[in-house]
TORKOL-4160 file (C-alpha; in steps of 0.2 Angstrom, whole numbers, padded with zeros to 4 digits, m for minus):
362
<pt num="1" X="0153" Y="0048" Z="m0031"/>
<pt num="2" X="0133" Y="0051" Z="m0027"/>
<pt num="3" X="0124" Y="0036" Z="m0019"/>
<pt num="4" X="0115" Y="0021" Z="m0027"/>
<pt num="5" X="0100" Y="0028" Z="m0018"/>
<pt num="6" X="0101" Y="0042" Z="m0030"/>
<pt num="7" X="0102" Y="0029" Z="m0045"/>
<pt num="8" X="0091" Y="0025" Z="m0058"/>
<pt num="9" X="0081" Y="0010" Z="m0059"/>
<pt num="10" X="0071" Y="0001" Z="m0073"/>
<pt num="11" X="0055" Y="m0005" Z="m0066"/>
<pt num="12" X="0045" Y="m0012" Z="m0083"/>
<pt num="13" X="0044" Y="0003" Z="m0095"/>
<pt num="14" X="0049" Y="0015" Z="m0083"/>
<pt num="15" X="0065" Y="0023" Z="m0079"/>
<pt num="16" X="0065" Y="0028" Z="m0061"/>
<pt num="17" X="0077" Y="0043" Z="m0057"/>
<pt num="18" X="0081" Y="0037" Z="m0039"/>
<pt num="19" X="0077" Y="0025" Z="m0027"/>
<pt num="20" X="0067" Y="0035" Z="m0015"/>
<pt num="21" X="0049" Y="0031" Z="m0015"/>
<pt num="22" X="0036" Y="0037" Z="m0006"/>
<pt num="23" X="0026" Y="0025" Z="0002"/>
<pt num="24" X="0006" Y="0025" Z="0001"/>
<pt num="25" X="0000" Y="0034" Z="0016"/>
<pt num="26" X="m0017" Y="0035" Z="0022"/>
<pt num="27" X="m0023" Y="0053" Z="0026"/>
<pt num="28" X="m0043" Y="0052" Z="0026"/>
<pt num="29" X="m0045" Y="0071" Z="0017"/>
<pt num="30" X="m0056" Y="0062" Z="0002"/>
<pt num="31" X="m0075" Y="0069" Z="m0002"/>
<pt num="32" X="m0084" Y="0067" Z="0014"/>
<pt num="33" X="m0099" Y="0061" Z="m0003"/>
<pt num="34" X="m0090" Y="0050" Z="m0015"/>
<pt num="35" X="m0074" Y="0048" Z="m0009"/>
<pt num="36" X="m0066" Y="0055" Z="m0021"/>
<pt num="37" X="m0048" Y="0064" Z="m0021"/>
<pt num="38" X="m0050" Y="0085" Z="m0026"/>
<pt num="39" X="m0040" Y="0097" Z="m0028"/>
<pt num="40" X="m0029" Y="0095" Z="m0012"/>
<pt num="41" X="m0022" Y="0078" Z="m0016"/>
<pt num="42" X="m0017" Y="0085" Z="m0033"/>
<pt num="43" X="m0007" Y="0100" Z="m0023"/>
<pt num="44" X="0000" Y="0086" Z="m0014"/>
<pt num="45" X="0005" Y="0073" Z="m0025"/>
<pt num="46" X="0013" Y="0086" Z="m0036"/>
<pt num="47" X="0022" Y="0094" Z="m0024"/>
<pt num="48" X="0031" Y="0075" Z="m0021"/>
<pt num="49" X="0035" Y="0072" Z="m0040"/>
<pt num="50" X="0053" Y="0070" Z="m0038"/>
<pt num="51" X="0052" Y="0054" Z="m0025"/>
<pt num="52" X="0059" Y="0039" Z="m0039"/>
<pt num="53" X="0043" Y="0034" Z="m0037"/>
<pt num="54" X="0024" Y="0038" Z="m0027"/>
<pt num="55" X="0014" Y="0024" Z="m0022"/>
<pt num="56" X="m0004" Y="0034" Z="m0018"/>
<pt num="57" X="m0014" Y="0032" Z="m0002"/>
<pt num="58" X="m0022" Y="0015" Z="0000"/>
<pt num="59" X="m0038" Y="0014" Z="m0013"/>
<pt num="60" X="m0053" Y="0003" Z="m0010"/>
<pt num="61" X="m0059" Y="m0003" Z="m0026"/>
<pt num="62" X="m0078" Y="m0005" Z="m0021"/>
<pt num="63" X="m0090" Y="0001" Z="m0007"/>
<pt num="64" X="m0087" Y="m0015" Z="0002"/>
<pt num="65" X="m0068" Y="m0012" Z="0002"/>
<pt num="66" X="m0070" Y="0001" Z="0015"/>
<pt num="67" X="m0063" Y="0001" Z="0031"/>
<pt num="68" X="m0060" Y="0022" Z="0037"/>
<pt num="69" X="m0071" Y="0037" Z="0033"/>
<pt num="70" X="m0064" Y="0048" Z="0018"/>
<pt num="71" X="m0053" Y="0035" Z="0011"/>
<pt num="72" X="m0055" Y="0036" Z="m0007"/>
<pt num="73" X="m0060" Y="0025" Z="m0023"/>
<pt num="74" X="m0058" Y="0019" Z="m0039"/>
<pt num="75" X="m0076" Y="0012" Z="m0043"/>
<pt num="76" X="m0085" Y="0026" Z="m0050"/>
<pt num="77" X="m0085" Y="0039" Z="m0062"/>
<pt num="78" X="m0080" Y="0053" Z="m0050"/>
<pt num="79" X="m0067" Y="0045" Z="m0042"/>
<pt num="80" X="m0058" Y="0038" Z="m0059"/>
<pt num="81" X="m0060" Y="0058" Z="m0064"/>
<pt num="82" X="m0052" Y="0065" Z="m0048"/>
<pt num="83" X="m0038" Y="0052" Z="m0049"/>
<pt num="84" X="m0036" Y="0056" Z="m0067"/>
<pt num="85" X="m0032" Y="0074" Z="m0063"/>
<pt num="86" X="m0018" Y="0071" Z="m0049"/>
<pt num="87" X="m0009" Y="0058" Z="m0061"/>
<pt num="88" X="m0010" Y="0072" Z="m0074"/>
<pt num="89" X="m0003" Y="0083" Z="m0063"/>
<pt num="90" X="0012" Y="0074" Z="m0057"/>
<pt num="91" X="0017" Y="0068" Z="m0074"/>
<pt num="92" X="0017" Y="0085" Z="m0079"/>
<pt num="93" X="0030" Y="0087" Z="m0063"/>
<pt num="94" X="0040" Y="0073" Z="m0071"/>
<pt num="95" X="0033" Y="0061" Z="m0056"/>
<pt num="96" X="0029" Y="0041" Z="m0057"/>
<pt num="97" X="0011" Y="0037" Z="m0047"/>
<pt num="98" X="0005" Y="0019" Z="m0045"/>
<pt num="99" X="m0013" Y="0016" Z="m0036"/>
<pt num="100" X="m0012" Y="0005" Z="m0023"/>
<pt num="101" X="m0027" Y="m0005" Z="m0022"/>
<pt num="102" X="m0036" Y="m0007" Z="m0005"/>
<pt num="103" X="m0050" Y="m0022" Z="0001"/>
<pt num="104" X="m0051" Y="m0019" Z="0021"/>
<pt num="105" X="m0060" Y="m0037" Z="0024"/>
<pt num="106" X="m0066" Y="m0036" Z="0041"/>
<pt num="107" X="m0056" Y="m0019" Z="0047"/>
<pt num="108" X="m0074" Y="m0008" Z="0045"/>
<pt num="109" X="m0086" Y="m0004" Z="0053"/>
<pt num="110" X="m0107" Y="m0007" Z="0049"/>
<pt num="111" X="m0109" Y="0011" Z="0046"/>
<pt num="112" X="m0096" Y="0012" Z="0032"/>
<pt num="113" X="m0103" Y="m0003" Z="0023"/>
<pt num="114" X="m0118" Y="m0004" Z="0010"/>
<pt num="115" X="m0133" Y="m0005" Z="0017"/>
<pt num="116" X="m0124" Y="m0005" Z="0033"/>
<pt num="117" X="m0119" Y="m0024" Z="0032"/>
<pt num="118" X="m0108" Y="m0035" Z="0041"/>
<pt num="119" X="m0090" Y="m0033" Z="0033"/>
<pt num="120" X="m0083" Y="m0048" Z="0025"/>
<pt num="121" X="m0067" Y="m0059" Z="0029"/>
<pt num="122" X="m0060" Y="m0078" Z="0026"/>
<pt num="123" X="m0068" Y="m0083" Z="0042"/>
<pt num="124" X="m0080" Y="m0074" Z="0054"/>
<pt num="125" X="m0066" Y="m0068" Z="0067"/>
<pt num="126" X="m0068" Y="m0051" Z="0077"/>
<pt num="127" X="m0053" Y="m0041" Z="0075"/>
<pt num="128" X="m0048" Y="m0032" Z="0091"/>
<pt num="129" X="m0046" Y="m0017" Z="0081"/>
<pt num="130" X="m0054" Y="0000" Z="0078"/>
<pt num="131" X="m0058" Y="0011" Z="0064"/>
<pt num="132" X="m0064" Y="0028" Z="0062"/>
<pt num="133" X="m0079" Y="0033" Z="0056"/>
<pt num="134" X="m0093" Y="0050" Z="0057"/>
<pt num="135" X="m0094" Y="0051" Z="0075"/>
<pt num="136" X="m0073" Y="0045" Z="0079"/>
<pt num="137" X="m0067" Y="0029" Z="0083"/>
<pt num="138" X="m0077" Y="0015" Z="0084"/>
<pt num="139" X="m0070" Y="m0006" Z="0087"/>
<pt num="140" X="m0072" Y="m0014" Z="0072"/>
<pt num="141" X="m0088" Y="m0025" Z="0067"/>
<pt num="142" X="m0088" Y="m0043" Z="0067"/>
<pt num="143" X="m0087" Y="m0049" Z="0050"/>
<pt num="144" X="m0097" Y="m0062" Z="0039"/>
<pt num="145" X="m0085" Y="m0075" Z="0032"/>
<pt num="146" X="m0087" Y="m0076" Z="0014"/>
<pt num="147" X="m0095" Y="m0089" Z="0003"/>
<pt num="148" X="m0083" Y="m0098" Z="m0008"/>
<pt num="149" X="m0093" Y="m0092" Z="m0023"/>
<pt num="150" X="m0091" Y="m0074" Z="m0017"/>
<pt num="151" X="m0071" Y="m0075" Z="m0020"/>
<pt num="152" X="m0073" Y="m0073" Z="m0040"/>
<pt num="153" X="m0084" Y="m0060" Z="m0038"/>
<pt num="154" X="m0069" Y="m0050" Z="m0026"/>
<pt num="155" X="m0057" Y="m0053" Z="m0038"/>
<pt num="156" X="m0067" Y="m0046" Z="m0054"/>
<pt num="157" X="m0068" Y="m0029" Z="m0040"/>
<pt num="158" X="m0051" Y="m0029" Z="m0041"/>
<pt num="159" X="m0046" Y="m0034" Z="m0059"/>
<pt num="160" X="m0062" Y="m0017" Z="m0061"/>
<pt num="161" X="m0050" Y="m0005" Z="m0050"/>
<pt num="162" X="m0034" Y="m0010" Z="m0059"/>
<pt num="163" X="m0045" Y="m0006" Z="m0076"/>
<pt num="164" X="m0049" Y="0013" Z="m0069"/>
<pt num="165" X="m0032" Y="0015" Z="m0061"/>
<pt num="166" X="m0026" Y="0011" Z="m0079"/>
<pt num="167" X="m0040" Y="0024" Z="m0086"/>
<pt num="168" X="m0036" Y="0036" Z="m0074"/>
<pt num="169" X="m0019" Y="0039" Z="m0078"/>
<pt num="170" X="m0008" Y="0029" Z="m0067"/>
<pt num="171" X="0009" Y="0020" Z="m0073"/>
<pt num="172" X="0006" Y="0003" Z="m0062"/>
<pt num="173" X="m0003" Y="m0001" Z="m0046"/>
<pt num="174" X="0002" Y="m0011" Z="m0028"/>
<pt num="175" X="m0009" Y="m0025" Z="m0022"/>
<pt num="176" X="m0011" Y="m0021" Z="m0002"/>
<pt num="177" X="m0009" Y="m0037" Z="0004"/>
<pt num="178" X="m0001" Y="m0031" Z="0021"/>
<pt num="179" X="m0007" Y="m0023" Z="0038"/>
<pt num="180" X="m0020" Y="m0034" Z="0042"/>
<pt num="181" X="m0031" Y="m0032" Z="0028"/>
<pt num="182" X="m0042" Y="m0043" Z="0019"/>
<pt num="183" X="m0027" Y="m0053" Z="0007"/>
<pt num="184" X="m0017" Y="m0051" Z="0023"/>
<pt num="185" X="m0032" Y="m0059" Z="0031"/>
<pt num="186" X="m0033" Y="m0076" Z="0021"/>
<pt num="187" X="m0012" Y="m0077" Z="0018"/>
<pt num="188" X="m0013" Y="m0077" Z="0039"/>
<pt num="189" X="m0017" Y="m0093" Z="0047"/>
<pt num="190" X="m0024" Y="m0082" Z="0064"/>
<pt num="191" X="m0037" Y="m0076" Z="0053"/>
<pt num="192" X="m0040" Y="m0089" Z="0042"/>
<pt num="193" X="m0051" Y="m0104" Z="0046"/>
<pt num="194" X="m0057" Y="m0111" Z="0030"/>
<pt num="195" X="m0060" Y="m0128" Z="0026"/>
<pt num="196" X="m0060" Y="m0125" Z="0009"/>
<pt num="197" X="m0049" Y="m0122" Z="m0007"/>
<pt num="198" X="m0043" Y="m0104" Z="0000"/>
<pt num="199" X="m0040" Y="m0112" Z="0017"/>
<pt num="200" X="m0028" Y="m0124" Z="0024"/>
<pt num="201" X="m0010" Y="m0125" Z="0021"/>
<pt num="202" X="0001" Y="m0108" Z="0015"/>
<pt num="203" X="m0002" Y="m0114" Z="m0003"/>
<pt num="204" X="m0020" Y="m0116" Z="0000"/>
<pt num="205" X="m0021" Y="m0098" Z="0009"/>
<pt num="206" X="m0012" Y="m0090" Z="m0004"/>
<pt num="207" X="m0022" Y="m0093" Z="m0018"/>
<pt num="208" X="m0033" Y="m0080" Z="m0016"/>
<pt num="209" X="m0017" Y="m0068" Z="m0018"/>
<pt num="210" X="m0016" Y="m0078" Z="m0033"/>
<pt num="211" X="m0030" Y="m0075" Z="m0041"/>
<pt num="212" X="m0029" Y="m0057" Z="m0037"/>
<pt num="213" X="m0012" Y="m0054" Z="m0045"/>
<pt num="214" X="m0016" Y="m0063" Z="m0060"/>
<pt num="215" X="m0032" Y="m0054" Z="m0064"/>
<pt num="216" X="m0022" Y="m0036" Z="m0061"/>
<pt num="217" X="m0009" Y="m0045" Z="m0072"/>
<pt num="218" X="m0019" Y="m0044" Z="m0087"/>
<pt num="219" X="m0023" Y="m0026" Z="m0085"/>
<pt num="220" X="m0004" Y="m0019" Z="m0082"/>
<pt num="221" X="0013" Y="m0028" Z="m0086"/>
<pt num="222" X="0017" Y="m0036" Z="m0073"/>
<pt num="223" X="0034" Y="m0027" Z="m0072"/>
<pt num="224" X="0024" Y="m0014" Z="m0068"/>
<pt num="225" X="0014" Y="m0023" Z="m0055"/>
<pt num="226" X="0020" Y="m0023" Z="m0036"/>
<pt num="227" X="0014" Y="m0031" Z="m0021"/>
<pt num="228" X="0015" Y="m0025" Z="m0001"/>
<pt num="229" X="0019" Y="m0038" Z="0012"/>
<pt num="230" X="0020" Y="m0037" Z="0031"/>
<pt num="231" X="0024" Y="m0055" Z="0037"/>
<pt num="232" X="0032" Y="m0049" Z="0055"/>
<pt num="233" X="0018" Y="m0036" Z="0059"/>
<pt num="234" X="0001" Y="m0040" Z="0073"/>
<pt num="235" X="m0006" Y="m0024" Z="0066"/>
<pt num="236" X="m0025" Y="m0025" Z="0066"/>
<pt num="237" X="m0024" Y="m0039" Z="0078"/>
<pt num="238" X="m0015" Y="m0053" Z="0065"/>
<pt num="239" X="m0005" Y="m0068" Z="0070"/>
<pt num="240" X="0003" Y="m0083" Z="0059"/>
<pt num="241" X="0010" Y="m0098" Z="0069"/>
<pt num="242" X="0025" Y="m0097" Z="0055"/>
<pt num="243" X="0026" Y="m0082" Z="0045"/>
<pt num="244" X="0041" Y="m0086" Z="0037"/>
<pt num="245" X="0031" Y="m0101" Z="0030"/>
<pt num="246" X="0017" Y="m0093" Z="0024"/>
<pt num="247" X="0026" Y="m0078" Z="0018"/>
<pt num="248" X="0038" Y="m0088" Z="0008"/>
<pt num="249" X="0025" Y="m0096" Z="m0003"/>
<pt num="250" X="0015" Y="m0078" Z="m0003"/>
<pt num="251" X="0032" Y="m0072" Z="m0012"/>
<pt num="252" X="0033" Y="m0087" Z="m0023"/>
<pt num="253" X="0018" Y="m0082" Z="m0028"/>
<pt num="254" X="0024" Y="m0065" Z="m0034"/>
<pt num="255" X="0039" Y="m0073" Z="m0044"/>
<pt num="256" X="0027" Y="m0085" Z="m0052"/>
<pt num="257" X="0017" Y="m0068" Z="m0058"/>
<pt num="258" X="0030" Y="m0058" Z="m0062"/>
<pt num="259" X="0029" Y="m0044" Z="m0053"/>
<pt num="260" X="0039" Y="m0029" Z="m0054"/>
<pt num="261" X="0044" Y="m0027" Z="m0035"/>
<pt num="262" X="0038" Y="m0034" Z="m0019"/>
<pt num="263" X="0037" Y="m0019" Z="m0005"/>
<pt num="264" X="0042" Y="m0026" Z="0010"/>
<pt num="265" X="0035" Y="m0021" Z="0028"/>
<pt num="266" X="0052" Y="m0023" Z="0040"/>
<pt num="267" X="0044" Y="m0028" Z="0056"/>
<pt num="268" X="0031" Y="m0020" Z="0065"/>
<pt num="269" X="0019" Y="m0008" Z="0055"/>
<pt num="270" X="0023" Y="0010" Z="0062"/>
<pt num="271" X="0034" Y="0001" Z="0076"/>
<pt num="272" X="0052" Y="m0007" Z="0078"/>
<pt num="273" X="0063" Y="m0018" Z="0065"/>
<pt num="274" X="0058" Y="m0033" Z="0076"/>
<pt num="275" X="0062" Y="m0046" Z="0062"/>
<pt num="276" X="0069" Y="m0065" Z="0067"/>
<pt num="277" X="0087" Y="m0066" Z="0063"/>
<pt num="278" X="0088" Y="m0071" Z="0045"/>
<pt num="279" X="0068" Y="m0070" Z="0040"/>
<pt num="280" X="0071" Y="m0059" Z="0027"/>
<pt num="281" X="0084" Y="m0067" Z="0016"/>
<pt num="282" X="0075" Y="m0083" Z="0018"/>
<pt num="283" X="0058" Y="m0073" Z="0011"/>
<pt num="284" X="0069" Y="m0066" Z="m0003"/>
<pt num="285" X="0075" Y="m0082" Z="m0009"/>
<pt num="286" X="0060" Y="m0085" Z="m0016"/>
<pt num="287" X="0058" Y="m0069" Z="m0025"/>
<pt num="288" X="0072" Y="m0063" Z="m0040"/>
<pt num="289" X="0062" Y="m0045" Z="m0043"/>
<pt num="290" X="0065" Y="m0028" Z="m0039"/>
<pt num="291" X="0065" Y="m0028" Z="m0015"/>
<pt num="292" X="0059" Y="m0012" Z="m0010"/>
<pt num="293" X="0062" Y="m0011" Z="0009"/>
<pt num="294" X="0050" Y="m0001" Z="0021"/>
<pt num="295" X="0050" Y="0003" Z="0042"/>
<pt num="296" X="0060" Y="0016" Z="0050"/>
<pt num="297" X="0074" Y="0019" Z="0035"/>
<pt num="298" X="0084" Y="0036" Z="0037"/>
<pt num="299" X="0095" Y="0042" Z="0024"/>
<pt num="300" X="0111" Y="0034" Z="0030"/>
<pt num="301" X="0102" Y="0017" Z="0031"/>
<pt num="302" X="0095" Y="0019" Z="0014"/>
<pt num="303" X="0112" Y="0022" Z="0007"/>
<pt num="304" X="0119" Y="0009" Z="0014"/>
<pt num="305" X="0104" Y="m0002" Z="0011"/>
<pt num="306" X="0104" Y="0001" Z="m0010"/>
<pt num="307" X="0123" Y="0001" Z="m0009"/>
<pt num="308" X="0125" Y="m0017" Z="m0002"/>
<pt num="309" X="0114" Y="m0024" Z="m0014"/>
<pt num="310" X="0101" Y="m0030" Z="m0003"/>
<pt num="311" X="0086" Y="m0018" Z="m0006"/>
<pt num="312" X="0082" Y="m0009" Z="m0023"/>
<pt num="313" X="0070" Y="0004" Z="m0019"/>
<pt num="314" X="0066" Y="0012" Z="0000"/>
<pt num="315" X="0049" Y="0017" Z="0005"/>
<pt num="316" X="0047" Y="0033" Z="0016"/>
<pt num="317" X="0031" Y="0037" Z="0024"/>
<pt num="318" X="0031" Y="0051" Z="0037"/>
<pt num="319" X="0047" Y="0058" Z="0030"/>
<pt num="320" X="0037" Y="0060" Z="0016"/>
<pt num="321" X="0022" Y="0068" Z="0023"/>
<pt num="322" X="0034" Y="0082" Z="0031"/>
<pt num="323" X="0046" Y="0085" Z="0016"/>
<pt num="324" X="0037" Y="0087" Z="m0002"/>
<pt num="325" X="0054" Y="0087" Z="m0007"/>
<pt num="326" X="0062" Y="0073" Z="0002"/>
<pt num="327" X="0075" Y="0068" Z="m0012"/>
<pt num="328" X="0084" Y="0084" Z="m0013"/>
<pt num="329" X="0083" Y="0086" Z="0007"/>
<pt num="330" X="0094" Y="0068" Z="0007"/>
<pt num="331" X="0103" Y="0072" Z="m0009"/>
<pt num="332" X="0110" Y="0088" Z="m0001"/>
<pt num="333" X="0108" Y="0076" Z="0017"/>
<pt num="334" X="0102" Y="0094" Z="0023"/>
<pt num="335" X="0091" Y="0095" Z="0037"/>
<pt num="336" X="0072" Y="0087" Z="0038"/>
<pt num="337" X="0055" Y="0098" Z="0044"/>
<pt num="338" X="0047" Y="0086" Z="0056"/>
<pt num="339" X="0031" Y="0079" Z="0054"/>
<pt num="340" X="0014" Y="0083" Z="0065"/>
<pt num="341" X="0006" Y="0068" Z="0069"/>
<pt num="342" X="m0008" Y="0079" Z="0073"/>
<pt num="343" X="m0013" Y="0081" Z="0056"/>
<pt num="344" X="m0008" Y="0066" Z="0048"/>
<pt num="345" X="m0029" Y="0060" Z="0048"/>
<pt num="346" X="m0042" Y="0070" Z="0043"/>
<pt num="347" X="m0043" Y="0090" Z="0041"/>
<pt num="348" X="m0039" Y="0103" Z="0027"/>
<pt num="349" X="m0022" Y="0110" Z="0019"/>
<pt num="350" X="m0014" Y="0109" Z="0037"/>
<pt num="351" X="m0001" Y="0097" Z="0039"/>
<pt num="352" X="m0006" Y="0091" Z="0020"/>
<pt num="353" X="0002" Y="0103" Z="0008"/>
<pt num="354" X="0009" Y="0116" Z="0018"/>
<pt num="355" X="0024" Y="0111" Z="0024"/>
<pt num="356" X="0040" Y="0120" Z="0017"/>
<pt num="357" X="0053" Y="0116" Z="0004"/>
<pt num="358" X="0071" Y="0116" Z="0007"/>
<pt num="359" X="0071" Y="0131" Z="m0005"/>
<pt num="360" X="0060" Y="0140" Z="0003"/>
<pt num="361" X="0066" Y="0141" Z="0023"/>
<pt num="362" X="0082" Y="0143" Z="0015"/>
């Protein structure tokens, strides 16, 4: 009998044909003006349409929002029009695509930022962190803490973006509120240090999360809505004196919005399953949707994962990158091209869409 993992799965309207998903994965190859995807990410994206699902590369849904040079968008007309051609594409494929949307608060850099001004966080606190930007890597600016008027005015951005994802083609979209990023940044007592309504206790600091999921609400079902979490991770210099406390209210807040899944960071971004013993069931309680687990998963895990019942979905990221056609290489458990970190950031076809199907070193 074939693996759960190969299982389908409803998810809102959609029926996904396995529980292989690939996760959103940052690869800076957008127009070096406009930041928008071309031609490549459709080559790209395509060739992955048989994951269960493909969440896209992390999406900034305004100027402010960016943290990394050519990262793309979903603010303007170009950008909606490349997106619009890549969900076209994989569609035709037979693939699922959901936008992830992306606000980097204060992981940027002055030269990245309109008018090259200060970033923007829940409190002005210097991340110990660097970005990359026209002339390489550079640390981080120090961020301007925002105005508590300016809070509405970031979640119209993002209620805007889940409008164009909708526009450009997408089946659903995935708040990022993980890695250290700007929702991360107010759920996160370490980086927040507000005295005001989005500041304070885990209720307090996830309003803003709040607000966010029920603007995107409106525009998608919420079934086809997801959110990304990473309560255990000090990527991009983050700390929370109790993360299972702030985390569980951040996941109450995506049972009270319905969402269709909750995309799970297992310990350290791009390092080791370091998770307290019994963290993630507690986070769960508070959640009844669709778990999609994500860290250091290899086939036999996943099995075993989707076969015990206690993840739905499992996320891939450099296996993806490596293996357009992942799910088959698992189905048949043959083996798995390597990937070359390398290329993973910036650059051309290399590394991007060349790498070879089962099919054809066989």
């Amino acid at each position: 009998m074939e693996p759960k993992l190969f299982s389908p799965l409803e998810l809102g309207d959609l029926t996904l044909p396995n529980r292989i998903v690939m996760a959103p994965l940052t690869r800076n190859r957008a127009t070096l003006e406009g930041d928008a995807p071309h031609a490549l990410h459709t080559t790209y994206y395509t060739q992955r349409a048989s994951a269960g699902l493909i969440i896209s590369e992390a999406t900034q849904i305004s100027p402010e929002g960016k943290g990394y040079i050519q990262t793309p968008g979903i603010y303007s007309d170009e950008q909606v029009a490349g997106w619009k051609t890549v969900t076209d594409s994989v569609h035709a494929a037979g693939g699922r695509m959901f936008l992830q949307l992306w606000h980097v608060g204060r992981i940027s850099h002055v030269s990245l930022q309109p008018e090259e001004q200060a970033p923007v966080a829940p409190s002005a606190i210097a991340a110990n962190s660097q970005t990359f930007i026209s002339t390489g890597f550079a640390d981080v600016s120090e961020p301007r803490a925002l105005d508590t008027g300016e809070v509405a005015r970031i979640v119209a951005d993002y209620r805007k973006a889940a409008e164009n994802a909708k526009a450009a083609g997408f089946d659903g979209i995935e708040v990022h509120a993980a890695n250290g990023y700007l929702i991360d940044q107010f759920l996160r007592d370490g980086t927040n240090k507000r005295d005001d309504a989005y500041g304070g206790t885990p209720e307090q600091r996830s309003l803003f999360l709040a607000e966010v999921l029920e603007a995107v609400t409106q525009v998608f079902p919420p079934k086809q809505v997801g959110v990304r979490f990473s309560p255990f991770s000090d990527f991009n210099d983050m700390a929370d004196s109790d993360p299972v406390a702030t985390f569980a209210v951040a996941m109450a807040r995506a049972e009270e919005a319905g969402l269709g899944y909750v995309h799970m960071v297992e310990g350290q971004m791009g390092g080791p399953r370091s998770i307290p013993n019994g963290a993630i069931d507690a986070l769960k309680a508070n959640y009844s949707g669709v778990y999609m687990a994500n860290n250091a998963y290899d086939r036999q895990m996943a099995i075993d994962a989707v076969e015990s019942g206690e993840v739905d979905l499992v996320a891939f990221g450099s296996l993806f990158i490596a293996n357009p056609d992942l799910v088959e290489r698992f189905r048949k458990d043959a083996p798995l091209n390597a990937p070359d970190p390398q290329t993973f950031y910036g650059g051309d076809a290399a590394g991007y869409t060349d790498y070879p199907t089962l099919e054809e070193v066989t």
